[in-house]
C-alpha positions as CSV (number, residue, x, y, z in Angstrom):
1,X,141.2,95.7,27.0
2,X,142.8,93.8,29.6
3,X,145.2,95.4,30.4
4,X,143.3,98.7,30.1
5,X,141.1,97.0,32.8
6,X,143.9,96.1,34.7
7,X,145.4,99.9,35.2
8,X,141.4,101.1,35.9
9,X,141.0,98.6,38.8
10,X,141.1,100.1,42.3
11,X,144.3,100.1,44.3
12,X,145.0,97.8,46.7
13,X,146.2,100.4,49.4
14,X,143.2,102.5,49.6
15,X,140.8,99.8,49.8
16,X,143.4,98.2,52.8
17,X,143.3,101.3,54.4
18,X,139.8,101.9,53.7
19,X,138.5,98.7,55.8
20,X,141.5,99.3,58.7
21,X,139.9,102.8,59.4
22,X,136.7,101.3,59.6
23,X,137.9,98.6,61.6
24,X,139.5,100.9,64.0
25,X,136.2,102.9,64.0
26,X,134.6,99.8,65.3
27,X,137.0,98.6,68.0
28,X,140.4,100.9,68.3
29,X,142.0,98.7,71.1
30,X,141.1,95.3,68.8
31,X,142.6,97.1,65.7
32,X,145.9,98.5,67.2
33,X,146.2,94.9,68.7
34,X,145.3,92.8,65.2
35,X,147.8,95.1,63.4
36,X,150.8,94.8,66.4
37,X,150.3,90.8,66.9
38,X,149.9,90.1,63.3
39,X,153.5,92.4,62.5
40,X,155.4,90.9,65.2
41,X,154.0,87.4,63.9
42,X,155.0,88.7,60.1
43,X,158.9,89.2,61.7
44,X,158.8,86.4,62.8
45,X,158.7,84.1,60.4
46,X,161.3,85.9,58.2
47,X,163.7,85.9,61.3
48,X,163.4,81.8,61.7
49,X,164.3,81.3,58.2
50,X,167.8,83.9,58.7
51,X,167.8,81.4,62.1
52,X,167.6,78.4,59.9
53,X,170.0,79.1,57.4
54,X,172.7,80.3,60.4
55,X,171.8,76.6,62.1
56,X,172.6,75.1,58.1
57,X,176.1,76.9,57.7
58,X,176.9,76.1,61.7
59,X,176.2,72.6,61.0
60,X,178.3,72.7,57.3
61,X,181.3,74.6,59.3
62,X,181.5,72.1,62.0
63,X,181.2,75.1,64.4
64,X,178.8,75.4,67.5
65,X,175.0,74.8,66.5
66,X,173.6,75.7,70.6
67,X,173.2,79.5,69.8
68,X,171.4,79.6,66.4
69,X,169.3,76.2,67.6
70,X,168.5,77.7,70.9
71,X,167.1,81.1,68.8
72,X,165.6,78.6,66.3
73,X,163.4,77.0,69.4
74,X,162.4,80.2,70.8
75,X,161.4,81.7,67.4
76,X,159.0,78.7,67.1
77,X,158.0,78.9,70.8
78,X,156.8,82.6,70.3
79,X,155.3,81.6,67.2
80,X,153.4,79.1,68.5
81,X,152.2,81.1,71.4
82,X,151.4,83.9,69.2
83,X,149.2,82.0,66.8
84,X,146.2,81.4,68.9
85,X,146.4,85.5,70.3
86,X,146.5,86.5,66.9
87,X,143.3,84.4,65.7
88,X,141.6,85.1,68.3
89,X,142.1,89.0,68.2
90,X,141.3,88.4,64.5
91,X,138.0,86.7,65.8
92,X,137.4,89.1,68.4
93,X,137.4,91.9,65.9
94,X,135.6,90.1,63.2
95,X,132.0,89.9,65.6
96,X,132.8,93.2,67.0
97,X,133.2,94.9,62.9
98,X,129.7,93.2,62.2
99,X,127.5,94.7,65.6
100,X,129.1,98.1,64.1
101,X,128.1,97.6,60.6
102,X,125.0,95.8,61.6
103,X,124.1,98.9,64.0
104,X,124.8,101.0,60.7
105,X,122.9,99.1,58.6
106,X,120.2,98.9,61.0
107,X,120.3,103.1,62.1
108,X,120.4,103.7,57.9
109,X,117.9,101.8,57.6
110,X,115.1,103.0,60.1
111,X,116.0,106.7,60.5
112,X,113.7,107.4,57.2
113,X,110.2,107.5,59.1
114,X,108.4,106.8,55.3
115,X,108.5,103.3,53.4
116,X,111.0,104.7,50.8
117,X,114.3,102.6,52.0
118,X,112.3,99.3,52.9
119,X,110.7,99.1,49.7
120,X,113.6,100.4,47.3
121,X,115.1,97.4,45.9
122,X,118.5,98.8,44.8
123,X,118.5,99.8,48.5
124,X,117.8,96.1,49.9
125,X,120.3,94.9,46.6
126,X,122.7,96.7,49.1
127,X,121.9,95.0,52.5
128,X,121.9,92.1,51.2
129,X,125.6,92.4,49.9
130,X,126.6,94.2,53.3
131,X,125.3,91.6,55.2
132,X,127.4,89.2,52.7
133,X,124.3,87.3,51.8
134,X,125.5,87.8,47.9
135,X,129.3,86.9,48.2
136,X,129.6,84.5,51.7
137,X,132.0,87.2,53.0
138,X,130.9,90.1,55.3
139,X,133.1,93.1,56.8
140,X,133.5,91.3,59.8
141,X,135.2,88.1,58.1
142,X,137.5,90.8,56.2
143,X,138.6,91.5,59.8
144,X,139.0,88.5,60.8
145,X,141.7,87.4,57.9
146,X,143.3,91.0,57.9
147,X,145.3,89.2,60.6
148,X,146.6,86.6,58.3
149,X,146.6,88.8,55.3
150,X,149.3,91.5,57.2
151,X,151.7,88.2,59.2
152,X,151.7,86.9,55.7
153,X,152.2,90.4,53.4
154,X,154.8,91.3,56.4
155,X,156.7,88.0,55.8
156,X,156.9,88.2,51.9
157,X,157.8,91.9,51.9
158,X,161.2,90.9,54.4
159,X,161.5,87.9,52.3
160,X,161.5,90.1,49.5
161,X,164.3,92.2,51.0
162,X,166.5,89.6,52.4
163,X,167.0,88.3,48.1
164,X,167.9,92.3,47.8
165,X,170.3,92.2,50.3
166,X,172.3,89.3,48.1
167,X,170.4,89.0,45.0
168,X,169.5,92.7,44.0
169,X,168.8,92.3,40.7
170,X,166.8,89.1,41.6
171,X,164.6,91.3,44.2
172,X,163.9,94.1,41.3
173,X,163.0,91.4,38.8
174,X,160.6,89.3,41.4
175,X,159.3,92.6,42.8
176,X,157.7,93.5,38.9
177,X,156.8,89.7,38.7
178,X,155.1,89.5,42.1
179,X,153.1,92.8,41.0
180,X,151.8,91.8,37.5
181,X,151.0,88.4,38.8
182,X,148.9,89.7,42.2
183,X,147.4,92.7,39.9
184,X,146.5,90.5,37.1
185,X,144.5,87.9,39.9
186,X,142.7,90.7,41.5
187,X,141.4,92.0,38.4
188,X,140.3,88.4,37.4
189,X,138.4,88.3,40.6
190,X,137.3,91.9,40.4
191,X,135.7,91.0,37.2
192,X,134.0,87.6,38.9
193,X,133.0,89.6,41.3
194,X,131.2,92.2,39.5
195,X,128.9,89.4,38.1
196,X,128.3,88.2,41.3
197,X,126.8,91.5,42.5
198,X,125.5,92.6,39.1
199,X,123.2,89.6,39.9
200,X,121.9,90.6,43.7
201,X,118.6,90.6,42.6
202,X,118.3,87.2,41.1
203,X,119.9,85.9,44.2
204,X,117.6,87.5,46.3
205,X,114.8,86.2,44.7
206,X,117.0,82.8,44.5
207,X,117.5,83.3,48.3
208,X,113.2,83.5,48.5
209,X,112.5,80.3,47.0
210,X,115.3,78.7,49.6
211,X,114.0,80.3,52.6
212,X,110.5,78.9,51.8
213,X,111.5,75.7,51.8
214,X,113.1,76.2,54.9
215,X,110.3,78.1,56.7
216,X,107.8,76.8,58.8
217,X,105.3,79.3,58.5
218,X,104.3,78.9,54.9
219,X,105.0,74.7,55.5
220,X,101.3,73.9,55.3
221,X,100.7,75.2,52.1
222,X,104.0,74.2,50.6
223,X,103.3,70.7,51.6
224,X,99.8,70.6,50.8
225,X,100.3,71.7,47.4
226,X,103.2,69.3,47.0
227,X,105.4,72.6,46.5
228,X,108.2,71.4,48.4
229,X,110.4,69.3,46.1
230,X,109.5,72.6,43.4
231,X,111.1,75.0,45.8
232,X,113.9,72.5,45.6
233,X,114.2,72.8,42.1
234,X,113.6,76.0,41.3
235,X,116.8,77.4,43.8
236,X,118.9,74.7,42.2
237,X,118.3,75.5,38.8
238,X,118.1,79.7,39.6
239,X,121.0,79.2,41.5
240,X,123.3,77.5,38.6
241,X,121.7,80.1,35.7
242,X,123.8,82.4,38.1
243,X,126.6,80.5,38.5
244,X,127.3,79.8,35.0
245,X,128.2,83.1,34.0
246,X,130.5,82.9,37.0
247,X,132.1,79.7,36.0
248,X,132.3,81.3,32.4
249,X,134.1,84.7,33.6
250,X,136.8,81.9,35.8
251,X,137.6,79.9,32.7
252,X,138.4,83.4,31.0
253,X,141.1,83.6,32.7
254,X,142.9,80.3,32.9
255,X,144.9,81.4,30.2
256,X,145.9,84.8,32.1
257,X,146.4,83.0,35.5
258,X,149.1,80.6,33.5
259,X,150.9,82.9,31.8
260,X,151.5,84.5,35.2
261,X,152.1,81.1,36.8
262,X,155.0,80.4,34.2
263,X,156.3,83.4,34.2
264,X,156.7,83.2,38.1
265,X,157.9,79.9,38.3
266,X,160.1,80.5,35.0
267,X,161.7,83.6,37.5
268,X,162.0,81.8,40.4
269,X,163.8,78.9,39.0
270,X,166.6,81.2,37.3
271,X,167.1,83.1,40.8
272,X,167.2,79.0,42.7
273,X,169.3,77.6,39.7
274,X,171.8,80.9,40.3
275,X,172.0,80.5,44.1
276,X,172.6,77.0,43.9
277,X,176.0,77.9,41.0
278,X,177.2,80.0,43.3
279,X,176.8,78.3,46.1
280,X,178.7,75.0,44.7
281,X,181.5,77.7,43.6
282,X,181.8,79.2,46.8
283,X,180.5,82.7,46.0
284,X,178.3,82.4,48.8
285,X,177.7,80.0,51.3
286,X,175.3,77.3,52.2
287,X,174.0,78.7,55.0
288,X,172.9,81.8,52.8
289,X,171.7,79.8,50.0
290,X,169.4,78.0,52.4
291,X,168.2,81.8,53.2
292,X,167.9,82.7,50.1
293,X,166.0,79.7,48.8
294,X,163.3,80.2,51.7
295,X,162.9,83.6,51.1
296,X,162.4,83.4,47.5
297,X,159.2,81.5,48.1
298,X,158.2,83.5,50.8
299,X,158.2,86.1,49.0
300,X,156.1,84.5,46.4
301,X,153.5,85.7,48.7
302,X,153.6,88.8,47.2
303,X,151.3,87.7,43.8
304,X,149.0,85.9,45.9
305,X,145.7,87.0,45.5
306,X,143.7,84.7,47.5
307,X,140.4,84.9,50.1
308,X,141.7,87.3,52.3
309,X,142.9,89.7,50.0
310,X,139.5,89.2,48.3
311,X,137.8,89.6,51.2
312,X,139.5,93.0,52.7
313,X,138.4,94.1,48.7
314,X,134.9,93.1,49.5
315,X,134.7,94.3,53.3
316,X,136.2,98.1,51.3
317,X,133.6,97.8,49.0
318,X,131.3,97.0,51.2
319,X,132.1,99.6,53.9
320,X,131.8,102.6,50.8
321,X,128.4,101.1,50.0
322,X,127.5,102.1,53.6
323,X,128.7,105.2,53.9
324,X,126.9,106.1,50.0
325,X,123.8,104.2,52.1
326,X,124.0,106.7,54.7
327,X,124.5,109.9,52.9
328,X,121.5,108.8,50.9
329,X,119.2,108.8,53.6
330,X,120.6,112.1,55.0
331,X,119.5,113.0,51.5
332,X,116.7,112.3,51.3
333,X,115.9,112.9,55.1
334,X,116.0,116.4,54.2
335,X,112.8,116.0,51.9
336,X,111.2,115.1,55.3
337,X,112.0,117.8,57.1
338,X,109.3,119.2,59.9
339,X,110.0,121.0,63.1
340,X,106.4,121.8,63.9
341,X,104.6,120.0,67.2
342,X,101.5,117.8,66.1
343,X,100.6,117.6,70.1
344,X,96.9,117.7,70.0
345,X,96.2,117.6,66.6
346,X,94.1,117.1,64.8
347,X,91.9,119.5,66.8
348,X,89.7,120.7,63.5
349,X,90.0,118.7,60.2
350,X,92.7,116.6,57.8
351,X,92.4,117.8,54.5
352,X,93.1,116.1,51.3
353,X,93.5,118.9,48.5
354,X,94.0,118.0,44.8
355,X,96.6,115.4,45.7
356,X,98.2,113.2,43.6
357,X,100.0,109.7,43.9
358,X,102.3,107.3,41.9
359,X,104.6,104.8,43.4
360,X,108.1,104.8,42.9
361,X,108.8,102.8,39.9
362,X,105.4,102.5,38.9
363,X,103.5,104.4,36.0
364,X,100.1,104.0,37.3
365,X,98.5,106.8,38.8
366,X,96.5,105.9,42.1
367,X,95.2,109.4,42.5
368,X,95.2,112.3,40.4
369,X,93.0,115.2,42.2
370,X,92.1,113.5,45.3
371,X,90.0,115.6,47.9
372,X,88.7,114.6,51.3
373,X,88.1,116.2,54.5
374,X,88.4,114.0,57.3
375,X,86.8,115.8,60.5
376,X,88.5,115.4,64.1
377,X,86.9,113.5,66.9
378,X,85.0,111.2,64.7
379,X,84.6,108.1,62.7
380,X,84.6,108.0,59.0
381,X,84.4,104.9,57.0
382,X,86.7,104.4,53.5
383,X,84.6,102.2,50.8
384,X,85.8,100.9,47.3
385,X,86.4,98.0,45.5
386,X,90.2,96.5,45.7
387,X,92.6,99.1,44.0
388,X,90.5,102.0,44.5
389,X,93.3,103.6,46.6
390,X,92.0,103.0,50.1
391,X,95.1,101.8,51.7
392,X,97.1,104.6,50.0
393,X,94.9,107.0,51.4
394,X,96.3,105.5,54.8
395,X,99.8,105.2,53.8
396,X,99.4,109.0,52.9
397,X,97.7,110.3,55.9
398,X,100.4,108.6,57.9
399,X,103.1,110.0,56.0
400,X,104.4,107.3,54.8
401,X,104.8,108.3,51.6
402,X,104.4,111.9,50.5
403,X,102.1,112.8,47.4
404,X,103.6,113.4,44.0
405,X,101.5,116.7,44.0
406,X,98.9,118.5,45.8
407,X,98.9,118.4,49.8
408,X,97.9,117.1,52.9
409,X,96.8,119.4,55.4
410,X,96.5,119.1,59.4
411,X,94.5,122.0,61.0
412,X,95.6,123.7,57.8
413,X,99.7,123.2,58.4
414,X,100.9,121.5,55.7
415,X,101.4,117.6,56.7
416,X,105.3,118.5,55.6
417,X,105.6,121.3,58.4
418,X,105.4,118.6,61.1
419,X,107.8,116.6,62.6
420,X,107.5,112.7,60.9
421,X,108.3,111.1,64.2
422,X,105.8,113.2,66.7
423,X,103.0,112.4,64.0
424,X,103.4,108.9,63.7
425,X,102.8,109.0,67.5
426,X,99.9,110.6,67.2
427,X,98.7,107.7,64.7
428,X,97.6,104.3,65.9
429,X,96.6,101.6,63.2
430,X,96.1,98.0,62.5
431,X,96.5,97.0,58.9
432,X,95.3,94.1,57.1
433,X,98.7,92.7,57.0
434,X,99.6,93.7,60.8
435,X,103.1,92.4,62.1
436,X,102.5,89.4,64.0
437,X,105.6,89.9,66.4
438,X,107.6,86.5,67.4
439,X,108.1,88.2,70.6
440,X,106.1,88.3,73.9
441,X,102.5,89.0,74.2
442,X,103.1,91.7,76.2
443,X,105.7,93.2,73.8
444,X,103.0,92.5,70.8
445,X,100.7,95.2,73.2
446,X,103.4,97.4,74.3
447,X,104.8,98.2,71.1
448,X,101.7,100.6,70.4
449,X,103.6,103.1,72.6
450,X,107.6,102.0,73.5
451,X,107.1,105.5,75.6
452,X,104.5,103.9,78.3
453,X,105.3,100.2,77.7
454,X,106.2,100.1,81.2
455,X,102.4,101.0,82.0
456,X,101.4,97.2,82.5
457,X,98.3,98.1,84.0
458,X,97.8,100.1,80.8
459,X,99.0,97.2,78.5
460,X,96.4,94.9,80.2
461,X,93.2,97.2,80.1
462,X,94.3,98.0,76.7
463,X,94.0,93.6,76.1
464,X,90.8,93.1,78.2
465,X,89.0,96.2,76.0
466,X,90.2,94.2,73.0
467,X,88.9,90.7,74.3
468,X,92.3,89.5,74.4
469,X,92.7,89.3,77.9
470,X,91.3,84.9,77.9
471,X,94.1,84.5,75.1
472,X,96.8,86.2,77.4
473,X,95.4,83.9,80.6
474,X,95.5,80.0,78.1
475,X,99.8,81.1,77.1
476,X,102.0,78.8,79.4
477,X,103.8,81.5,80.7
478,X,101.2,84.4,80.6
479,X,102.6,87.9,78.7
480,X,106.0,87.0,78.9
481,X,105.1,83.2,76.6
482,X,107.1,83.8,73.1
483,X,104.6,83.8,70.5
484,X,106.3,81.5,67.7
485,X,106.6,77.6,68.5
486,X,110.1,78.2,66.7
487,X,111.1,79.3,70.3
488,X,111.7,77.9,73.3
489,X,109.0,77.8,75.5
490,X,107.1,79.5,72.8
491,X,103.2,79.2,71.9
492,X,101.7,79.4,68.3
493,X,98.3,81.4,68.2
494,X,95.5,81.4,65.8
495,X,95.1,84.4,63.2
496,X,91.9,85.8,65.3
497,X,93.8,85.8,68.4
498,X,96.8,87.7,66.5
499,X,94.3,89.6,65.3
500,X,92.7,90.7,68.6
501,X,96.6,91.0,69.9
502,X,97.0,94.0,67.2
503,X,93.7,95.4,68.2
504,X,95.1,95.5,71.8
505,X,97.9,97.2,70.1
506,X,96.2,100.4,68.9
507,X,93.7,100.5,71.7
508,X,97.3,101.2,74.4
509,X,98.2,103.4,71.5
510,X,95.1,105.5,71.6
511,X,95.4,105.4,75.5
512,X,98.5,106.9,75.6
513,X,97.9,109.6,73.8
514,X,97.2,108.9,69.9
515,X,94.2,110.9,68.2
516,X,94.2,108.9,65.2
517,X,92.9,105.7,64.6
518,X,93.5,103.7,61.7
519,X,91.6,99.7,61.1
520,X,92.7,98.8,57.7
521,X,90.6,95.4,57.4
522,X,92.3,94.6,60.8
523,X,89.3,91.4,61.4
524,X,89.4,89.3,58.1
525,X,90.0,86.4,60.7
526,X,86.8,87.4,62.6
527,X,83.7,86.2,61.8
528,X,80.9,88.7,61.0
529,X,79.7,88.8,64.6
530,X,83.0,89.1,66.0
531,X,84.2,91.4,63.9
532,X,80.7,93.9,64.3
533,X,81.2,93.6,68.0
534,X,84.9,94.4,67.8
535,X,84.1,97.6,65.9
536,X,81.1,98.1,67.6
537,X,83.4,98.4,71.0
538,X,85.8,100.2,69.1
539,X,84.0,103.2,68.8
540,X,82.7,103.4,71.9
541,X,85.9,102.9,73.4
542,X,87.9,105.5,70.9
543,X,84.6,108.2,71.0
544,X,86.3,111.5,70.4
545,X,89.4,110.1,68.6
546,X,89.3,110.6,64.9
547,X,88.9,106.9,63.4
548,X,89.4,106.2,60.1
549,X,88.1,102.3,59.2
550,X,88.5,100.3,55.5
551,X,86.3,97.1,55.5
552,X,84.2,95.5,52.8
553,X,82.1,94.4,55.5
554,X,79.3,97.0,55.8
555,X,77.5,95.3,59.4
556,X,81.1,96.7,60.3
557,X,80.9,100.3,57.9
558,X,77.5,101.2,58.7
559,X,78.4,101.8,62.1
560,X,80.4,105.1,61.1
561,X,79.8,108.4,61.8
562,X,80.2,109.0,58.0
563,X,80.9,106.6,54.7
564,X,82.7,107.6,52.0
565,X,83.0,105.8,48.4
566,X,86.1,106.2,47.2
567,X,86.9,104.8,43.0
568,X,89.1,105.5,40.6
569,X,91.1,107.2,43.1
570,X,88.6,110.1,44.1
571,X,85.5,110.5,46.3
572,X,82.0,109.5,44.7
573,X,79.7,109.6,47.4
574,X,79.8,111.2,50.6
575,X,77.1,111.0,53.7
576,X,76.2,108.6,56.2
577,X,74.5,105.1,55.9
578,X,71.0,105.6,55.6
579,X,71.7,108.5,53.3
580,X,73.8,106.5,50.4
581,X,71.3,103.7,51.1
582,X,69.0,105.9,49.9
583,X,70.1,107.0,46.5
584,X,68.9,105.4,44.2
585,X,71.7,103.9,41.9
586,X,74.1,104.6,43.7
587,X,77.7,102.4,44.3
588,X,77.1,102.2,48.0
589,X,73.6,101.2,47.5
590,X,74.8,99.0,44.7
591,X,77.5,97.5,46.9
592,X,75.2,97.1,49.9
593,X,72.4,95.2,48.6
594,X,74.9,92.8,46.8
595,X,76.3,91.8,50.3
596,X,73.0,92.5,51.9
597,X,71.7,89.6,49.6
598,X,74.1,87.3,49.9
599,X,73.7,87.1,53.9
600,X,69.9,87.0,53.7
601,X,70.4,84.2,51.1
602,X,72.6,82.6,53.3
């Protein structure tokens, strides 16, 4: 089996040629220089040890040592000069490597305009070993030690040759050693390796429990409910049920790694026990034996398999898992294809007809024959107890996700027709779980429209509309004060003022140009008044845009043009307040004077 293993593992070559090309992609110049300086460095070191052993027989012969010392010195001069350029090219090329495979990461990663990629969590499995958060070792480290990997394979390989040129039979022998001792260590680390990244998913979720304890923002609770020394805990002992089956694949093979080890050593002592007999006899002379001797464990080199040839295997493996990354998306872009302007729309109605939903991975159906018509230029309200399918609604309607079957209709072009990116400008929302950006304030407004962020007169009526304009005028340093106190200079803000920041967010989005708003349960931080008068300004504000708003709050729902109960995944009652307040037995009704009560009680 092993050895069936053995002759199925990948070749060496194409992987090493694999991550060069990709490291030339990233930086030519850097890659040319790496591979020149680390050669010439790799010669080197072959041609001091011919220098020493010429010094040894000049010294032996009585003869005049100032020619092969004065090579000897400058050999070591120019190596010692050429170490440091050679690391740092190595260095140089290693950050430069991860900015390219970072932007490709980053490009495969956000091209996809739906939540497919971010959510797929063979897809993140993948990040998280590109970005060498599974292994310790990234492309860009590969880089880095491809320097010492080619001085060193450079020096062995001479090595190798100089035994040949005396020894031939000793170089054909070694050679065959060399290769069954380097295949049979990189198939034991192939195999470690495998476990290692069989297990990304663990280790991410390892990974989660570390970062808590690390994170600030989720401190208060962790110390509050004494989480903290748990967190602790739980990583160590997650971390080790991983490791074990590591540490049980490396004691596998301590009885492979010896037989190779004895075999080498037994090899290498026959050729040294040889050169010295025939050195004492005068076959050859001292100052080749001295060669010899050096080069033979040089060359031993040659069945090292050690970090960098593990990591130039990782960085190939790594760099293929990209590319299959990319190709996927461009796959699956395809299903997203839509050439058709949404300028303007929707100038009639959205439409809703017989669609159904099931996430990816799950079996539960969220809708089955879902149908809605939302009308343009005004405000419909979304009601339904938790899991009725609001938010999905939204994710829909934003294209986000497509629907398993039925369709979504725009002015009656399918939603498909239209070009993902020009809709989702035409979109502005704030969702209950609304990024709270650790960048500037004005940044947190901008954002709602990267095409007029420049607008600052925009961005700041957008904030004043919102009542965020008094938070903006407490920050130390105004719009340009980091929000995060993790930064320098930075301010932490409350979760009503984030809130009112997001608010701000979509009100610049609809100002430059968006027709649709969307408030998913945007104001759980607000208070009932505050959150009545921020809707209550919302709509007068966004009059004529088509606003779609989720809240359990029903001060906040009644306000809408039209209410709509959605359960079980479909539409149950349709009309306006006073009209579902009005049937008797009805869910809104129902639903009403529950909350109704409560207040009055209160």
């Amino acid at each position: 089996m092993r050895l069936a293993a053995l002759r199925s593992a990948p070749n060496y070559r194409p992987q090493l040629a694999t991550a060069i090309v990709a490291f030339y992609q990233a930086s030519p110049r850097l890659t040319i220089a790496v591979v020149v300086v680390a050669t010439l460095f790799g010669l080197l070191q072959p041609a001091f040890v011919i220098a020493t052993g010429v010094l040894v027989q000049a010294a032996a012969s009585n003869t005049d040592v100032a020619v092969p010392l004065t090579f000897l010195g400058a050999i070591f001069i120019i190596t010692r000069v050429l170490g440091p350029i050679r690391d740092e090219l190595g260095t140089a090329l290693w950050r430069r490597v991860d900015q390219s495979m970072g932007d490709r990461i980053m490009r495969a990663m956000s091209i996809d305009p739906s939540l497919r990629q971010v959510e797929d969590p063979h897809i993140q499995d993948v990040v998280a070993q590109v970005e060498g958060a599974v292994t310790g070792f990234g492309v860009g480290q590969g880089a880095q030690l491809l320097t010492f990997l080619w001085s060193q394979r450079t020096f062995a390989f001479i090595s190798l040759i100089i035994i040949g040129r005396i020894y031939w039979w000793a170089a054909m022998v070694l050679a065959i050693v060399h290769v069954l001792g380097y295949s049979g260590a990189r198939w034991h680390w192939k195999e470690v390796t495998q476990i290692i990244l069989g297990q990304t998913d663990q280790m991410r979720r390892s990974y989660y429990v570390r970062n808590l304890a690390l994170s600030s923002r989720v401190a208060k609770e962790t110390r509050i409910f004494g989480l903290a020394r748990w967190l602790v805990d739980r990583y160590r002992h997650s971390a080790i049920a991983i490791l074990e089956d590591v540490w049980t694949k490396r004691r596998e093979g301590w009885l492979l790694g010896a037989g190779i080890a004895l075999l080498l050593a037994g090899t290498e002592a026959v050729t040294i026990w040889l050169v010295a007999i025939d050195s004492l006899s005068g076959r050859v002379s001292i100052g080749t034996a001295v060669t010899v001797v050096q080069a033979l464990f040089a060359a031993g080199l040659l069945s090292t398999y050690n970090d960098p040839d593990w990591a130039i295997m990782q960085s190939a493996s790594t760099i293929e898992k990209v590319r299959e990354l990319e190709e996927r998306v461009r796959t699956q872009l395809t299903s997203l294809s839509g050439q058709r302007d949404s300028n303007g729309m929707p100038r009639k109605e959205i439409r809703f007809e017989h669609v159904a939903f099931t996430y990816p991975g799950s079996s539960h159906q969220v809708f089955e024959d879902f149908n809605l018509t939302i009308e343009s230029g005004r405000s419909l309200a979304i009601v339904g107890e938790n899991g009725a399918g609001k938010t999905t609604l939204v994710k829909l309607l934003s294209r986000l996700y497509e629907p398993t079957a039925g369709r979504i209709t725009v002015d009656g072009v399918d939603l498909r027709e239209l070009d993902p990116a020009a809709w989702h400008s035409r979109i502005a929302a704030v969702f209950q779980d609304f990024t709270q950006f650790e960048l500037s304030a004005y940044d947190n407004v901008a954002f709602g429209a990267l095409r007029a962020a420049d607008d600052n007169v925009a961005v700041e009526r957008a904030a004043h509309q919102a009542g965020a304009h008094e938070i903006i005028s407490r920050l130390p340093q105004g719009w340009q004060t980091p929000l995060s106190r993790e930064l320098s200079h930075g301010s932490q803000i409350s979760g009503g003022e984030w809130q009112r920041l997001a608010l701000a967010r979509a009100l610049f989005a609809v100002q430059s140009g968006a027709g649709i708003l969307i408030l998913d349960e945007p104001t759980a931080s607000l208070d009932v008044r505050g959150e009545a008068e921020v809707y209550q300004r919302f709509l007068e504000l966004t009059a004529g845009v088509t606003t779609i708003v989720i809240s359990h709050r029903f001060s906040t729902v009644r306000r809408a043009d039209r209410i709509v109960v959605v359960e079980r995944g479909r539409v149950v009652e349709d009309g306006n307040h006073d009209e579902l307040v009005g049937q008797t037995g009805g869910r809104y009704a129902e639903m009403f004077t529950l909350q109704a009560e409560r207040f009055v009680a209160a």
